[in-house]
BANUNU-206694 format. One record per residue (C-alpha): residue in one letter; residue number from 0; x, y, z. Coordinates in steps of 0.02 Angstrom, whole numbers, always signed. Layout:
a / NUM / X / Y / Z
...
END
This chain:
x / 0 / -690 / -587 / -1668
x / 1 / -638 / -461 / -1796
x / 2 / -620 / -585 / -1926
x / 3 / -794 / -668 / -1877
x / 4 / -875 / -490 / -1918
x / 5 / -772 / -465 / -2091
x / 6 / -829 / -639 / -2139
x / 7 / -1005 / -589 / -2111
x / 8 / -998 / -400 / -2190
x / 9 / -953 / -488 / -2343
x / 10 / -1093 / -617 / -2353
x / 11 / -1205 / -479 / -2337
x / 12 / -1128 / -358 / -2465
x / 13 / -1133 / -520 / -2596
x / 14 / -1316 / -549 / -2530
x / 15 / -1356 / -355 / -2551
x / 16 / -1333 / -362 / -2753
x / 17 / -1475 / -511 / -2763
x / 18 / -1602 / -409 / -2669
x / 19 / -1762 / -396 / -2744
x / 20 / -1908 / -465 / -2684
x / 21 / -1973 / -413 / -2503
x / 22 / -1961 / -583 / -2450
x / 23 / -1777 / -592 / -2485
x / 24 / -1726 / -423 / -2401
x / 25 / -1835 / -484 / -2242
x / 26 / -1748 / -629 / -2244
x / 27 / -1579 / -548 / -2258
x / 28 / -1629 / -428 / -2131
x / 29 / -1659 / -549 / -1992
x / 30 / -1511 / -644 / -2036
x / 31 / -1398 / -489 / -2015
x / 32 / -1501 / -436 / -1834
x / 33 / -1463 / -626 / -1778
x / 34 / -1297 / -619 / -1841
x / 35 / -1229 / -471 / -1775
x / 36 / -1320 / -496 / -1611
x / 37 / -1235 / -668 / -1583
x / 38 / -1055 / -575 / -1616
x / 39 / -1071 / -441 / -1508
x / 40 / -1133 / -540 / -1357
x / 41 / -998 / -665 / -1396
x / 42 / -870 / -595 / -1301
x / 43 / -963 / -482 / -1188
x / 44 / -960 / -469 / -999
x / 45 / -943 / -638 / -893
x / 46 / -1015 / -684 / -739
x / 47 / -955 / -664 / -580
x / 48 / -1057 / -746 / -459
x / 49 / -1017 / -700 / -269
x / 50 / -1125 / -741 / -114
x / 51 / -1101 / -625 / +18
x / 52 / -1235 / -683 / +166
x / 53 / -1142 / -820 / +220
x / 54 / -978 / -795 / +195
x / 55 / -834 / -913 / +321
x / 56 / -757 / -857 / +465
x / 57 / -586 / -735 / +450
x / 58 / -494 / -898 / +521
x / 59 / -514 / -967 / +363
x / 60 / -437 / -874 / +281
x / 61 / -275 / -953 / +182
x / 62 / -214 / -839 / +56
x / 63 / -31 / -887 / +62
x / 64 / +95 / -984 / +113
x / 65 / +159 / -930 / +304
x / 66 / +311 / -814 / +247
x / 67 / +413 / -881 / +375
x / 68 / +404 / -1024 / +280
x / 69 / +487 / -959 / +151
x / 70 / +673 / -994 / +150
x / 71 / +759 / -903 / -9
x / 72 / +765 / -723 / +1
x / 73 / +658 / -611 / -116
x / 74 / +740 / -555 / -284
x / 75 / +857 / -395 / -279
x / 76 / +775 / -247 / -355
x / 77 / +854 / -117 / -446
x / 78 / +819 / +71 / -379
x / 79 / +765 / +173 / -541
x / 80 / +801 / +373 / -547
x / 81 / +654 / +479 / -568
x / 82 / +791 / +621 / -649
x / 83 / +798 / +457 / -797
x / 84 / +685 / +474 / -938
x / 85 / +574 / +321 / -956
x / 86 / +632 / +336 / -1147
x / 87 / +801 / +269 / -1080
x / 88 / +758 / +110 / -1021
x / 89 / +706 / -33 / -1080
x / 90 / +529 / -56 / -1094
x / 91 / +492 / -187 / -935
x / 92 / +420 / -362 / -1017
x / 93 / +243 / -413 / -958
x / 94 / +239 / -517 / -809
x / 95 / +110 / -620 / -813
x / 96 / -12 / -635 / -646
x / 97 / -131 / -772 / -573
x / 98 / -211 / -732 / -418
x / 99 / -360 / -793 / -405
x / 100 / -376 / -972 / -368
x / 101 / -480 / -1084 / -493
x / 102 / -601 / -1217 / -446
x / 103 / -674 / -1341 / -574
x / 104 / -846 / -1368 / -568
x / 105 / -950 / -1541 / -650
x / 106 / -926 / -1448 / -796
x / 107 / -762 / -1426 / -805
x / 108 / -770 / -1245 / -795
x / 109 / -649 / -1122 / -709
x / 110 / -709 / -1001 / -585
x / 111 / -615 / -868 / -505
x / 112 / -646 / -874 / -318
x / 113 / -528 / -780 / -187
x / 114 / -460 / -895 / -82
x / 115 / -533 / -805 / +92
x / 116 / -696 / -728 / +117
x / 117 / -742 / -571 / +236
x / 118 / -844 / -636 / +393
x / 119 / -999 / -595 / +482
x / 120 / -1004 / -478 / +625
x / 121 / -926 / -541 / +775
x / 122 / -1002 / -629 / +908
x / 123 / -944 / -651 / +1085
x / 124 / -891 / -832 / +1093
x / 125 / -896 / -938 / +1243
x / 126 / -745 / -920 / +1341
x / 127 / -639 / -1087 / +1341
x / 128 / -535 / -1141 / +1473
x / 129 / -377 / -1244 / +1471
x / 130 / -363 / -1388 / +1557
x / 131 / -267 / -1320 / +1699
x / 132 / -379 / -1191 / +1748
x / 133 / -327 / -1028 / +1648
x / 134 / -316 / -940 / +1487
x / 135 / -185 / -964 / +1379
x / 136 / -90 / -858 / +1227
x / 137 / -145 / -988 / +1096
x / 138 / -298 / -990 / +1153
x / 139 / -304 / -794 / +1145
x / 140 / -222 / -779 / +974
x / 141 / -351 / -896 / +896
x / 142 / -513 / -797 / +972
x / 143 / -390 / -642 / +883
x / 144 / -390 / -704 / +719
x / 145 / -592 / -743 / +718
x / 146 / -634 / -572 / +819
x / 147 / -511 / -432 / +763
x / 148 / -593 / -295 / +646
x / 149 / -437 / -243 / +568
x / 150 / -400 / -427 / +480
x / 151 / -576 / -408 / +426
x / 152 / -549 / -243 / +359
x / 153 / -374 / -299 / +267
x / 154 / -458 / -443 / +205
x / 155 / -612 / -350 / +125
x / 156 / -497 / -235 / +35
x / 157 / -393 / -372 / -37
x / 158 / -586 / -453 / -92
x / 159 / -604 / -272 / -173
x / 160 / -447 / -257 / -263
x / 161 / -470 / -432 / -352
x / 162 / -642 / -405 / -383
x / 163 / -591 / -227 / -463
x / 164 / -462 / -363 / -552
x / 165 / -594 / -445 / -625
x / 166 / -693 / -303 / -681
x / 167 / -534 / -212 / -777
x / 168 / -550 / -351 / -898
x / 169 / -715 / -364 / -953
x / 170 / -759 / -311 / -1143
x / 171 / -881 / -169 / -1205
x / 172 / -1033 / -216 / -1210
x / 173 / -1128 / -211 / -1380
x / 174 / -1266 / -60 / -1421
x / 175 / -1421 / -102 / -1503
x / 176 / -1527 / +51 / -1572
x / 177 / -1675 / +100 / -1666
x / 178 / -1671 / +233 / -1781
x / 179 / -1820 / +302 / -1891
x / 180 / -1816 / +421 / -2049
x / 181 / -1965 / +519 / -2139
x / 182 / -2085 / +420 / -2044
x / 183 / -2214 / +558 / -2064
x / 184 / -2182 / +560 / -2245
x / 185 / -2310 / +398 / -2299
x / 186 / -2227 / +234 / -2396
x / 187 / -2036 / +325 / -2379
x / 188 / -2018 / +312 / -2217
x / 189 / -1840 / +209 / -2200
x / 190 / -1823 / +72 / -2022
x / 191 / -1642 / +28 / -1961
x / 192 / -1569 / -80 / -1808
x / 193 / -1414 / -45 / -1781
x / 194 / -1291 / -139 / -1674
x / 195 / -1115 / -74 / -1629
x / 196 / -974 / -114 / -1517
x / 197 / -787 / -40 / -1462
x / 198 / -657 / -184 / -1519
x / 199 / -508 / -174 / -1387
x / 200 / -325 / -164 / -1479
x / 201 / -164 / -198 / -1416
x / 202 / -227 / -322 / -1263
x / 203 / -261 / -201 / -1170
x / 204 / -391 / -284 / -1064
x / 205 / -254 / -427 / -1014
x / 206 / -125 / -280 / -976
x / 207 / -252 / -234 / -853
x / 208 / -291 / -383 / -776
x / 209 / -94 / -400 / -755
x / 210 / -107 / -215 / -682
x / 211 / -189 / -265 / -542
x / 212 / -154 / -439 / -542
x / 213 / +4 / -366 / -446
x / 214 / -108 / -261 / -346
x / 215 / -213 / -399 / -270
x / 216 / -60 / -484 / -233
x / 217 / +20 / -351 / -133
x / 218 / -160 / -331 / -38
x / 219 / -162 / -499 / +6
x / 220 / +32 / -479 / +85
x / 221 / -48 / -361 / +185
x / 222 / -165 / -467 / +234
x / 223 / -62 / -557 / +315
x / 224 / +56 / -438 / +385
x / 225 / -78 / -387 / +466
x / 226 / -128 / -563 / +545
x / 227 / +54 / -554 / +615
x / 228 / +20 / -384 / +696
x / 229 / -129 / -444 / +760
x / 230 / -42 / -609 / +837
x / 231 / +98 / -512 / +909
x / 232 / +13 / -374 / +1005
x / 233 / -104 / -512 / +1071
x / 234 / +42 / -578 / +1141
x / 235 / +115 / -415 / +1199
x / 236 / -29 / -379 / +1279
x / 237 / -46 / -564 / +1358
x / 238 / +125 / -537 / +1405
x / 239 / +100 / -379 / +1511
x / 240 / -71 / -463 / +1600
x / 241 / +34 / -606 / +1628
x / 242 / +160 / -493 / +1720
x / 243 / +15 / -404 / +1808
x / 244 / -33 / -562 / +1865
x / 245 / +171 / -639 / +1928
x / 246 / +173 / -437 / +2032
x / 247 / -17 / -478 / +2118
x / 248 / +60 / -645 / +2175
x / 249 / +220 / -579 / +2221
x / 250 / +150 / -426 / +2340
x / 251 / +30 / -552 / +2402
x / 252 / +152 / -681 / +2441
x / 253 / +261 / -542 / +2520
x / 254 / +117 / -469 / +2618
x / 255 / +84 / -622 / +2711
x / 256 / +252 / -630 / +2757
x / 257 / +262 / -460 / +2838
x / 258 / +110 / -500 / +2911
x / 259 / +179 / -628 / +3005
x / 260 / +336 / -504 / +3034
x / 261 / +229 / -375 / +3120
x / 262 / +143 / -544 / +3244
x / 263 / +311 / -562 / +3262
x / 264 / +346 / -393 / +3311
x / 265 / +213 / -375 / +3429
x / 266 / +259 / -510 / +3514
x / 267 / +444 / -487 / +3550
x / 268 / +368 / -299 / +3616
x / 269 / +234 / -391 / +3716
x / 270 / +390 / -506 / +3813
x / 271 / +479 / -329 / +3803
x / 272 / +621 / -401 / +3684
x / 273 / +593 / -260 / +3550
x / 274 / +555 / -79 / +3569
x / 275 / +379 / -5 / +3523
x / 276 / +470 / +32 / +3347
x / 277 / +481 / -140 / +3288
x / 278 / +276 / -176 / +3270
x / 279 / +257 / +15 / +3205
x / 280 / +388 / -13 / +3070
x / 281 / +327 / -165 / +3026
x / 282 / +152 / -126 / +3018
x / 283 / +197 / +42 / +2893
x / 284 / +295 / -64 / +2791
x / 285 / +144 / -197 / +2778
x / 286 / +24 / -50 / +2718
x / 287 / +161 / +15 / +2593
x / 288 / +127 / -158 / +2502
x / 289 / -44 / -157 / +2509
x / 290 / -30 / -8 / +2425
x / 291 / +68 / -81 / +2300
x / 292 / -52 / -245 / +2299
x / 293 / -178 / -100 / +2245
x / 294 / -101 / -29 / +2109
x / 295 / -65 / -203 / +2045
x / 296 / -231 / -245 / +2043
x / 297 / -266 / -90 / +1955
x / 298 / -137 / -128 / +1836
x / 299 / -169 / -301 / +1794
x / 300 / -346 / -221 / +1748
x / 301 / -283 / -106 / +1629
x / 302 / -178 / -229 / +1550
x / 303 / -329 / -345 / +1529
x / 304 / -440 / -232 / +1453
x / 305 / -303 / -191 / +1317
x / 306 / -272 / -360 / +1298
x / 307 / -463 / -380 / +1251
x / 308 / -473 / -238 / +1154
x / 309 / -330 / -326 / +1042
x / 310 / -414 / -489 / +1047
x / 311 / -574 / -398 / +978
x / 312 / -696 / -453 / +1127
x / 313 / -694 / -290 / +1235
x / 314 / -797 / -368 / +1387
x / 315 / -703 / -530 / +1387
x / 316 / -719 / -615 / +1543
x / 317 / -575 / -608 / +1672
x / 318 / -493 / -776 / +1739
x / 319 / -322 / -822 / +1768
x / 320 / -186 / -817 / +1647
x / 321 / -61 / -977 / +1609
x / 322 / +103 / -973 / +1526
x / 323 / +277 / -923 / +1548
x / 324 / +376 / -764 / +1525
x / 325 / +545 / -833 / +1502
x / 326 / +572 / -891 / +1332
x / 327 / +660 / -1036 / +1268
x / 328 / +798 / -950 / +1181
x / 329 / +967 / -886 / +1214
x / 330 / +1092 / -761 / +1125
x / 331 / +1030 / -728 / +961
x / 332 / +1111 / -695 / +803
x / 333 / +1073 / -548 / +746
x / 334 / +1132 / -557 / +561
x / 335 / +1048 / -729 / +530
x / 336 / +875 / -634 / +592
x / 337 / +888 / -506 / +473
x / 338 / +951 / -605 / +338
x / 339 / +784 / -719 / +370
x / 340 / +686 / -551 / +396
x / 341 / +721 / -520 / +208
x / 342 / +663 / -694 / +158
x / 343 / +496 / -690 / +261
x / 344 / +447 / -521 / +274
x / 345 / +253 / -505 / +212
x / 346 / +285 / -311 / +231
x / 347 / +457 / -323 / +100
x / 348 / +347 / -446 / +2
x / 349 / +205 / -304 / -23
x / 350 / +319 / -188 / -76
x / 351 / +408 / -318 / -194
x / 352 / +228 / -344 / -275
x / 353 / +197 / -162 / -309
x / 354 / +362 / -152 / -389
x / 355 / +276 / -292 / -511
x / 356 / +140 / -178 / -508
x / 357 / +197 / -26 / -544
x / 358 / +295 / -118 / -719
x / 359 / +144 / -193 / -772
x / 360 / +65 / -1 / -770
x / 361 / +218 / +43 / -872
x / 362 / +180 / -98 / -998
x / 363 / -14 / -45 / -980
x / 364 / +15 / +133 / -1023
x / 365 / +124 / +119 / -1166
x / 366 / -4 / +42 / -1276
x / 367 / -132 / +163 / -1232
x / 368 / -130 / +251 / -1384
x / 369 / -160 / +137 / -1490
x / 370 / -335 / +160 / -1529
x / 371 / -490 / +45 / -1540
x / 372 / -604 / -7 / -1666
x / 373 / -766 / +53 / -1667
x / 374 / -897 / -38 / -1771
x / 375 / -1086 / -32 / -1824
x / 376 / -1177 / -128 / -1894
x / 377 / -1352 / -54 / -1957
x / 378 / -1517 / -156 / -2067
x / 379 / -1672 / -104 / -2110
x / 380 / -1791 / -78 / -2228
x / 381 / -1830 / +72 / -2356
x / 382 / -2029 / +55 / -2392
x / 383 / -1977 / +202 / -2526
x / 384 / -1901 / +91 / -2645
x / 385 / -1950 / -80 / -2579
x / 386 / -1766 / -128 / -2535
x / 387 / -1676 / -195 / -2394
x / 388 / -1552 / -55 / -2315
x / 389 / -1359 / -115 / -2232
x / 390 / -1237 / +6 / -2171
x / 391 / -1084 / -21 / -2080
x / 392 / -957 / +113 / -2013
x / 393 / -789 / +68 / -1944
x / 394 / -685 / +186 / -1858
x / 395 / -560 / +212 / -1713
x / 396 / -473 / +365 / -1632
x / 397 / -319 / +456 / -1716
x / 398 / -168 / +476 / -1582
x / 399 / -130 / +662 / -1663
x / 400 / -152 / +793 / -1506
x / 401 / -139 / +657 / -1369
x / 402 / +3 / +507 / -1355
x / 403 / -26 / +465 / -1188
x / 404 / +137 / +533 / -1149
x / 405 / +114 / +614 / -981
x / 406 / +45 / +443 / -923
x / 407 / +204 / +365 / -969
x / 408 / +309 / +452 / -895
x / 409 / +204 / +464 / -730
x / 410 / +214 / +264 / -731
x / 411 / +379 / +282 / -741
x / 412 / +376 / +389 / -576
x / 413 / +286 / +266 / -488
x / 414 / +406 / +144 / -543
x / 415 / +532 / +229 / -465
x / 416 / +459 / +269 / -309
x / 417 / +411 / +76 / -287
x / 418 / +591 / +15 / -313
x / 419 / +636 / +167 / -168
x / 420 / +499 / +106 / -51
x / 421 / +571 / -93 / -47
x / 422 / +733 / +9 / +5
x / 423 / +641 / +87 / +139
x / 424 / +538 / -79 / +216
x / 425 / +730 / -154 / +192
x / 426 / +807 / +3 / +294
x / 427 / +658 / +12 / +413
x / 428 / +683 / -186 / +470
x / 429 / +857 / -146 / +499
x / 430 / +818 / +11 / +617
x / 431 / +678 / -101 / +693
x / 432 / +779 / -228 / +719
x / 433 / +907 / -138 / +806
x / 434 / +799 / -83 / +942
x / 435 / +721 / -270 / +963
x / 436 / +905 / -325 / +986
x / 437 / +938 / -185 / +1118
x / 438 / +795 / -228 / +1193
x / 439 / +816 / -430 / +1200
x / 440 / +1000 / -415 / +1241
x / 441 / +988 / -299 / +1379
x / 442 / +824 / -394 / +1437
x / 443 / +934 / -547 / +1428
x / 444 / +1074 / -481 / +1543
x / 445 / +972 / -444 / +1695
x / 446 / +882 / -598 / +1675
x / 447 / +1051 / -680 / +1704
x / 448 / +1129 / -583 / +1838
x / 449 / +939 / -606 / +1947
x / 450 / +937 / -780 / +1908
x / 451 / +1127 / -823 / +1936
x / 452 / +1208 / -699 / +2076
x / 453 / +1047 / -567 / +2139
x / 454 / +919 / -666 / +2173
x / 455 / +1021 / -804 / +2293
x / 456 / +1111 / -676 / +2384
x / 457 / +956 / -577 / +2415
x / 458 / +880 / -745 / +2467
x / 459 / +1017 / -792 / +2575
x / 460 / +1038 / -643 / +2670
x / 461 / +833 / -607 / +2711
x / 462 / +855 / -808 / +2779
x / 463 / +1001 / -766 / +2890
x / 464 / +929 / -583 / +2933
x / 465 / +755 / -674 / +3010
x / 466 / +876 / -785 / +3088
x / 467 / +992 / -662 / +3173
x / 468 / +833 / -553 / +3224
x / 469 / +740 / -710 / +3300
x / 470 / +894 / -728 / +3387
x / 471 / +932 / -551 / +3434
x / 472 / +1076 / -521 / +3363
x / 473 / +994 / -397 / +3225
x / 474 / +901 / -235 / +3238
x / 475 / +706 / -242 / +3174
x / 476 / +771 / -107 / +3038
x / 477 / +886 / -201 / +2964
x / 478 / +770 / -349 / +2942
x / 479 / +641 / -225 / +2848
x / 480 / +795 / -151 / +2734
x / 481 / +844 / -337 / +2677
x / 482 / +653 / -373 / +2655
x / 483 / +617 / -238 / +2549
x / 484 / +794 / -259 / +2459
x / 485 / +731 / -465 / +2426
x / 486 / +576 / -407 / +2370
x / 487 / +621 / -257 / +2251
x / 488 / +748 / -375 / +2173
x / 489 / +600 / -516 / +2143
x / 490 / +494 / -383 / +2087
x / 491 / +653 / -304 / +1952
x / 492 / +658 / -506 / +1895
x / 493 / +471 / -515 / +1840
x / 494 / +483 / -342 / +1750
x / 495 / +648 / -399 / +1650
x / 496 / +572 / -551 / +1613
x / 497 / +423 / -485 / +1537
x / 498 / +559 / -370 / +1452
x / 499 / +659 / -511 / +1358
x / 500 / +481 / -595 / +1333
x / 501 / +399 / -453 / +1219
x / 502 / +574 / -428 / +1134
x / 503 / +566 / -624 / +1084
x / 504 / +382 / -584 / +1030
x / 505 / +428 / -462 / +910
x / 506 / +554 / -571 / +838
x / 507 / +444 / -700 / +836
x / 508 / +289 / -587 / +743
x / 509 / +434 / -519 / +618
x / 510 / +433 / -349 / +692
x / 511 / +270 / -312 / +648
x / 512 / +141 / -236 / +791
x / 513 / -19 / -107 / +771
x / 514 / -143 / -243 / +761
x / 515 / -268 / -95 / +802
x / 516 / -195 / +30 / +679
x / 517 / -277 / +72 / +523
x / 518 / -243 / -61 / +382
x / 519 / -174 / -21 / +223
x / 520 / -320 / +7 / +104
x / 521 / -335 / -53 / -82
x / 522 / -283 / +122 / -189
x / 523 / -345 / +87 / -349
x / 524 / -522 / +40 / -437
x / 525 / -586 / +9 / -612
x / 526 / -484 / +173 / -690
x / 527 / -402 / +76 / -826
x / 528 / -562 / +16 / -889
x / 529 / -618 / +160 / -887
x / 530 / -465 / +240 / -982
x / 531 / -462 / +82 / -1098
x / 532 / -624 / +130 / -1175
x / 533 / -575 / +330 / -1179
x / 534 / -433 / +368 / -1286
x / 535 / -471 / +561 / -1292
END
């Protein structure tokens, strides 16, 4: 483009020595206008066309590959010292960025389109059913991902950032003026247009794209590490309904039992086999689970409503849950999880990208000095002397007072701290980890000792304790204390079972939960344009 303009100054200065007649100098004055008009709209601003109304469903939504399908582990990255001069190192190399998808059109055009789309407002779906007669977690988890706010709110951010992309890499556009001298002044008045435009050294504009080239791709890791919190506290949640639901059958299943222990009890008082004890214990210990039935109840509610709430459809309608609670898995190995933790991670793969993102700004800032051209281009006429008028002024800002130094060096900072903060996700998966394995393992161990040793004994000792008592050979309170004892040890089974469950859930969702939290926002805007065209 430069070269385009220095081609045409010098037509015009060879032009400017044959002028004059009037026709001539019109005609060289329309040429110039038409000229320097085409070259200073030839690289200005493109078009970004965007349709907002009717914009696809969240669930669409495919911005990258599922991490966990990503076998090789993420690149090892060097912690930098802040206490380090960035004059030390190396300058980083630029690392070039594509984030935005392209699409072809008839034309064989590219457009930049992101590859999901922020949805409409949410609407309260009809609730399916599965074929057996309940809800289930996929079920759930689906309604999630179409009804949460918080993946719509990660997702519009990561629309922002690479629409703020975009915009850092647009060109100045061109300024067309008037100007008029001694116009009062009859037949010397002097007419210019003048055209001028900032020329953009150094590639700048590309630097900036790359800038936040890195930053859309860390949004859109976020994006989806939010889509796993999302999917794992929906099936947390499902998880504790689900239990709500196993204790309401349990206490109702036990009730009816006493219930037929207290017509039992009556009876053997009415034939006066049992003291007026026997019904009276009975019947206190039948209203100590209906108690318990209550709070149940009251507690399956709760858990529903959070469930819901997680789901994004807060008055979804209640029906019966379906699924299990003990997972297919057994003893886990705890250094293969973490070792695939560091592969699949969307959170370490964030952090990884603002590493990228934080070099590019490094790269960015160090060319900031170098300053622009600005040109202008002016024609017109001077009715004083009959003559065409061209004037052209070329100029660009000295670095003398400012070097962008400071802005250097604060890259630099930001570099460091970026390298420090993959250490930290790193560290903070470890810790997290840690408790996930306490949890599972120790989940995992009652599990086993109800399912292999309590739960039989308990089972075979209420059997021979109704037995005995039928028979006489037992007192009434025993048969209560081996009730109770059977049914506190069914009731210890469900909770440890929902126990391992949710620890297998967060190894399953990568250790990521808060689908409710607040989402990481997009820090940045159009700054370095801004800054590209202001080297003061």
């Amino acid at each position: 483009m430069n070269h385009a303009l220095s081609q045409v100054l010098v037509l015009l200065a060879e032009d400017g020595e044959e002028m004059g007649s009037k026709r001539t100098t019109k005609h060289v004055w329309w040429i110039t206008l038409g000229l320097s008009g085409a070259i200073g709209c030839a690289s200005g601003p493109g078009s970004m066309q965007y349709d907002y109304k009717d914009a696809p469903a969240v669930s669409n939504y495919e911005a990258a590959s599922q991490p966990a399908d990503i076998a090789e582990l993420a690149p090892p990255v060097q912690l930098a010292s802040h206490d380090t001069s960035p004059d030390d190192i190396e300058p980083p190399e630029l690392i070039p960025t594509s984030v935005l998808t392209t699409k072809v059109d008839s034309s064989n055009n590219f457009e930049p389109h992101p590859e999901f789309s922020v949805a409409e407002l949410p609407v309260i779906p009809k609730l399916p059913t599965d074929s057996d007669g309940g809800l289930s977690l996929d079920t759930l988890q689906k309604m999630a991902l179409d009804n949460n706010p918080t993946i719509r709110q990660s997702s519009a951010s990561a629309l922002a950032a690479a629409d703020y992309q975009y915009q850092v890499g647009r060109s100045a556009n061109p300024y067309v003026g008037y100007s008029g001298n001694q116009i009062a002044d009859g037949q010397t008045d002097q007419h210019l247009v003048s055209i001028s435009r900032q020329f953009v050294t150094a590639n700048k504009l590309s630097l900036n794209q790359n800038v936040l080239g890195h930053a859309v791709q860390a949004q859109r890791w976020d994006v989806e590490s939010q889509r796993y919190r999302v999917m794992t506290d929906v099936r947390l949640a499902f998880i504790d309904a689900l239990v709500a639901q196993r204790r309401l059958e349990l206490i109702e299943e036990f009730r009816r039992v006493l219930a037929q222990g207290v017509d039992l009890a009556n009876k053997r008082f009415e034939a006066r086999e049992a003291s007026q004890s026997d019904p009276l214990q009975a019947e206190i210990q039948l209203n100590e689970v209906e108690i318990l039935k209550q709070q149940a109840s009251i507690n399956w509610e709760a858990a529903w409503q959070r469930m819901a709430a997680t789901v994004g459809i807060p008055n979804l309608q209640r029906q019966p849950l379906v699924g299990k609670l003990d997972p297919d898995a057994g003893e886990l190995e705890w250094e293969n999880i973490y070792t695939n933790l560091l592969g699949s991670s969307p959170e370490l793969r964030a952090s990884y990208a603002r590493v990228n993102q934080a070099r590019a700004n490094m790269s960015r800032q160090e060319v900031q000095a170098i300053p622009n051209i600005q040109a202008q281009l002016q024609a017109g006429q001077d009715y004083a002397t009959r003559s065409g008028m061209i004037q052209v002024n070329v100029g660009g800002a000295i670095p003398v007072f400012n070097d962008n130094s400071g802005n250097i060096s604060a890259a630099y900072r930001e570099y460091c701290r970026a390298t420090h903060d993959v250490k930290r996700v790193e560290m903070s998966l470890k810790s997290r980890l840690a408790q996930v394995s306490n949890e599972y393992d120790s989940a995992m161990v009652a599990v086993k000792q109800y399912e292999e040793k309590i739960l039989p004994k308990a089972k075979q000792t209420l059997d021979l304790a109704e037995q005995a008592y039928s028979a006489g050979e037992f007192a009434f309170l025993q048969v209560l204390i081996v009730r109770r004892t059977y049914f506190d040890a069914n009731l210890r089974y469900i909770v440890a079972l929902g126990n391992l469950a949710q620890a297998h859930a967060k190894i399953d969702g990568l250790l990521l939960t808060g689908g409710l939290d607040q989402p990481t926002d997009f820090q940045g805007g159009a700054a370095l344009r801004g800054e590209t065209f202001s080297q003061q």
